[in-house]
BASE-197871 format. One line per field, with one value per residue: residue number from 1; residue in three letters; z, y, x of N, C-alpha, C, O in turn. Coordinates in nm, 3 decimals, decimal comma, always signed. Layout:
// residues N
n: c(NUM/...)
res: c(ALA/...)
nzz: c(Z/...)
nyy: c(Y/...)
nxx: c(X/...)
cazz: c(Z/...)
cayy: c(Y/...)
caxx: c(X/...)
czz: c(Z/...)
cyy: c(Y/...)
cxx: c(X/...)
ozz: c(Z/...)
oyy: c(Y/...)
oxx: c(X/...)
This chain:
// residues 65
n: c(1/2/3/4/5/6/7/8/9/10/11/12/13/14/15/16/17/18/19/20/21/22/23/24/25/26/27/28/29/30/31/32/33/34/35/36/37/38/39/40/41/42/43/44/45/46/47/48/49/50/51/52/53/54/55/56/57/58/59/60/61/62/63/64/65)
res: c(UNK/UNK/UNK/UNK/UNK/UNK/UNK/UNK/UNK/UNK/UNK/UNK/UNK/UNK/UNK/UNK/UNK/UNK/UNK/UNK/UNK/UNK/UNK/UNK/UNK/UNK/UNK/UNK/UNK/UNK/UNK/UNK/UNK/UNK/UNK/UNK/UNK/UNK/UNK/UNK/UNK/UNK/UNK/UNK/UNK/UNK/UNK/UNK/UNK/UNK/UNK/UNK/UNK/UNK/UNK/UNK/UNK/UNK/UNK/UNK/UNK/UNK/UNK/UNK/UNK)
nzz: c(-1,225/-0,902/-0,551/-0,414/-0,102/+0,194/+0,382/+0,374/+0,383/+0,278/+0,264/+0,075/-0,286/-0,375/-0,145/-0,036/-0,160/-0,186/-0,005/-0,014/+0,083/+0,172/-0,105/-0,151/+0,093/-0,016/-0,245/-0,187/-0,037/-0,214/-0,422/-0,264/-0,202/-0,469/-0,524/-0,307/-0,452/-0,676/-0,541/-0,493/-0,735/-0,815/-0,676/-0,682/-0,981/-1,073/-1,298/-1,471/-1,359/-1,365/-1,659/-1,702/-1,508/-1,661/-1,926/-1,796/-1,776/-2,018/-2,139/-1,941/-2,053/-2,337/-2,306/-2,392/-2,266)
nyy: c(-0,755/-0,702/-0,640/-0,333/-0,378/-0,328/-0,370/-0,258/-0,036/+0,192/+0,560/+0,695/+0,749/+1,054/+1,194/+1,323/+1,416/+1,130/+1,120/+1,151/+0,954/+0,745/+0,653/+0,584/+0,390/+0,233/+0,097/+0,017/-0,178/-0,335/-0,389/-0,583/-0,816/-0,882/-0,954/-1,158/-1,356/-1,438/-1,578/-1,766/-1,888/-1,987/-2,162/-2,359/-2,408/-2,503/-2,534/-2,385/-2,141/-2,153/-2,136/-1,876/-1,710/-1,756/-1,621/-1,397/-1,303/-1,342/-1,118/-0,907/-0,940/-0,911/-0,616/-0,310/+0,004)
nxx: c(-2,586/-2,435/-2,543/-2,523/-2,254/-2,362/-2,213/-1,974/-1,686/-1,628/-1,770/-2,070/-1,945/-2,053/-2,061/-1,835/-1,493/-1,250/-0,973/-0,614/-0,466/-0,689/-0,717/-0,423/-0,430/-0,661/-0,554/-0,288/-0,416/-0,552/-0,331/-0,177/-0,398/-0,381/-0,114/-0,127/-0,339/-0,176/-0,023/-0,118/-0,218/+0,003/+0,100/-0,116/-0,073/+0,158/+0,354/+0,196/+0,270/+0,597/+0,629/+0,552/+0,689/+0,944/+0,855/+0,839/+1,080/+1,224/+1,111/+1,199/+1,488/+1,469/+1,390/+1,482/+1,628)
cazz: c(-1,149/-0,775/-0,480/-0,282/-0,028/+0,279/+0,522/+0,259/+0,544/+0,268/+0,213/-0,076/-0,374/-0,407/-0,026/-0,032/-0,268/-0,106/+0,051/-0,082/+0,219/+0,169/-0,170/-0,103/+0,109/-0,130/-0,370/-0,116/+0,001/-0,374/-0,420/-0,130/-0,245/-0,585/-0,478/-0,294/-0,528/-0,750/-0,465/-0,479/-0,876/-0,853/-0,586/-0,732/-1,100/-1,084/-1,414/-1,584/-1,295/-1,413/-1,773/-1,666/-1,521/-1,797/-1,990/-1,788/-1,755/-2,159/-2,153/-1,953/-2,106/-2,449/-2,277/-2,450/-2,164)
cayy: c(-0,670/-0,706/-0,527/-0,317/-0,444/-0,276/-0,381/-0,195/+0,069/+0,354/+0,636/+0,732/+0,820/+1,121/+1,235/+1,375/+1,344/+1,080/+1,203/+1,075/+0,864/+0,659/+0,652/+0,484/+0,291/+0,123/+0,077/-0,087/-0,334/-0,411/-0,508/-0,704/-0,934/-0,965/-1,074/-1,274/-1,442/-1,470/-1,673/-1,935/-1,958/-2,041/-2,301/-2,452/-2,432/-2,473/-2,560/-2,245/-2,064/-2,145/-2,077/-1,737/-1,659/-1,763/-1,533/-1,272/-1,283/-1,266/-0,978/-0,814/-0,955/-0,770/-0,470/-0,169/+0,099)
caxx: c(-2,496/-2,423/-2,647/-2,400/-2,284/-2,408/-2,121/-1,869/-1,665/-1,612/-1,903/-2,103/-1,890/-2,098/-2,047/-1,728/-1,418/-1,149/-0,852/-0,490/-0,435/-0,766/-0,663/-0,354/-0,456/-0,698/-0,432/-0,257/-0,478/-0,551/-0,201/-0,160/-0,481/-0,344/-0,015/-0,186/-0,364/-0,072/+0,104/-0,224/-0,234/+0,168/+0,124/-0,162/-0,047/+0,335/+0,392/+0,163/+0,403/+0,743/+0,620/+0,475/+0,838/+1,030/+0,833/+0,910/+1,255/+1,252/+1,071/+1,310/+1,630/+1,511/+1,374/+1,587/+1,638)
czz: c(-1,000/-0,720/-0,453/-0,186/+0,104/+0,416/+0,437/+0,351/+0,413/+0,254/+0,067/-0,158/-0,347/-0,274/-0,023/-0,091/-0,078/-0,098/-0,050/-0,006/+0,201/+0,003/-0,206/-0,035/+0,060/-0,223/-0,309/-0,079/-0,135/-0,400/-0,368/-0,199/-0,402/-0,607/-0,431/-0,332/-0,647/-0,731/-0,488/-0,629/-0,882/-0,767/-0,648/-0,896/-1,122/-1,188/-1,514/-1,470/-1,395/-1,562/-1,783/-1,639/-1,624/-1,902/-1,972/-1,792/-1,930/-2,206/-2,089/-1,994/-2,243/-2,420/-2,288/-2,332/-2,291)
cyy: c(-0,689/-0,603/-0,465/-0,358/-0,347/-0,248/-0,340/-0,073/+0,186/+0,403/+0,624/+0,835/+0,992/+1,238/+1,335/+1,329/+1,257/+1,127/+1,086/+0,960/+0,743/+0,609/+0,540/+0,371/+0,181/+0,028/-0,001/-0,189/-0,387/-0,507/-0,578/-0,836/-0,958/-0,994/-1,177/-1,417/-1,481/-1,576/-1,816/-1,981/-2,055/-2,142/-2,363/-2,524/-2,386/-2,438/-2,418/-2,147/-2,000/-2,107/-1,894/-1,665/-1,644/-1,646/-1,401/-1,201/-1,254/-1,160/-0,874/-0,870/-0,868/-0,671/-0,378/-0,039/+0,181)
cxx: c(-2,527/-2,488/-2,513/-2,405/-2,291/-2,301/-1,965/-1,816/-1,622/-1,771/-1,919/-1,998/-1,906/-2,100/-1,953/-1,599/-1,318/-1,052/-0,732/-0,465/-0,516/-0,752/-0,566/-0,421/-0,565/-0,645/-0,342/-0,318/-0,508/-0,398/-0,157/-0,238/-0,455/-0,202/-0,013/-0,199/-0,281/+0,019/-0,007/-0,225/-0,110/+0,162/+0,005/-0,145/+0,125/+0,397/+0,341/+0,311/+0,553/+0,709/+0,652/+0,652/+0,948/+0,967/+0,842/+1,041/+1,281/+1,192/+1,202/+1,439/+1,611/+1,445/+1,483/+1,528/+1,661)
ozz: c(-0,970/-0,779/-0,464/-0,137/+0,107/+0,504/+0,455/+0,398/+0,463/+0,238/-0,023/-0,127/-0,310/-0,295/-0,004/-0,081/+0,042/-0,195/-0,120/-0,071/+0,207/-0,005/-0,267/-0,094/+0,092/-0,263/-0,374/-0,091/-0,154/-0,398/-0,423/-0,241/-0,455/-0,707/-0,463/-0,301/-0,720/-0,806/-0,496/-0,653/-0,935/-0,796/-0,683/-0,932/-1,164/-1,197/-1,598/-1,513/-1,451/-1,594/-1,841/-1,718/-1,657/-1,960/-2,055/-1,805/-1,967/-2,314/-2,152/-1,932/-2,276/-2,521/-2,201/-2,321/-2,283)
oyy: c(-0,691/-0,497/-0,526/-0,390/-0,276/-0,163/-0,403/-0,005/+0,288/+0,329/+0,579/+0,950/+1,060/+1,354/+1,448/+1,208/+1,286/+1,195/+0,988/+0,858/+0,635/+0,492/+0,437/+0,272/+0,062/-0,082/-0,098/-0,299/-0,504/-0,626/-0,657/-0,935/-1,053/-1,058/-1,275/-1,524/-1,567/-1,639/-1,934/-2,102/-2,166/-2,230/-2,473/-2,636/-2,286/-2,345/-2,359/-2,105/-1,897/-2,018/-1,823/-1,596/-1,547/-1,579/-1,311/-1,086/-1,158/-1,111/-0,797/-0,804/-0,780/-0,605/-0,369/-0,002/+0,302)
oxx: c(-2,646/-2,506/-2,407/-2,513/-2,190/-2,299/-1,862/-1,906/-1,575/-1,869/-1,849/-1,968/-1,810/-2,135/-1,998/-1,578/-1,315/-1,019/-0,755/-0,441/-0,456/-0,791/-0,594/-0,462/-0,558/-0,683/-0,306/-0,264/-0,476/-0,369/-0,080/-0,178/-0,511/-0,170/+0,055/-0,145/-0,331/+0,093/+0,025/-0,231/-0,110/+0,243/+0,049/-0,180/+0,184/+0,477/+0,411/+0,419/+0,592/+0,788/+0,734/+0,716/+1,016/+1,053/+0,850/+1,082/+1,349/+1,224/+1,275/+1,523/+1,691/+1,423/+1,569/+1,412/+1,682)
């Protein structure tokens, strides 16, 4: 298991609960870096890509609303 890392900008868990805001914005920067990295798998692996799409698009074509 990893040390912590020391240069990490939130506090101790145990300090005080997190607000909604910091919250969010975690949750945001998360999704940012795994869109991200979604955009580097698809440019380096085109081909799993276009699969990956195609499979989504038949997911939602028989998704029953």
């Amino acid at each position: 298991m990893p040390a912590p890392d020391p240069s990490d900008d939130r506090p101790d868990e145990g300090s005080r609960p997190e607000t909604d805001a910091e919250r969010r914005r975690r949750r945001a920067q998360f999704l940012r870096e795994l869109a991200e990295a979604r955009e580097l798998r698809d440019r380096v692996q085109p081909r799993r890509a276009k699969v990956a799409r195609l499979r989504h698009a038949m997911r939602m074509r028989t998704f029953r609303w």
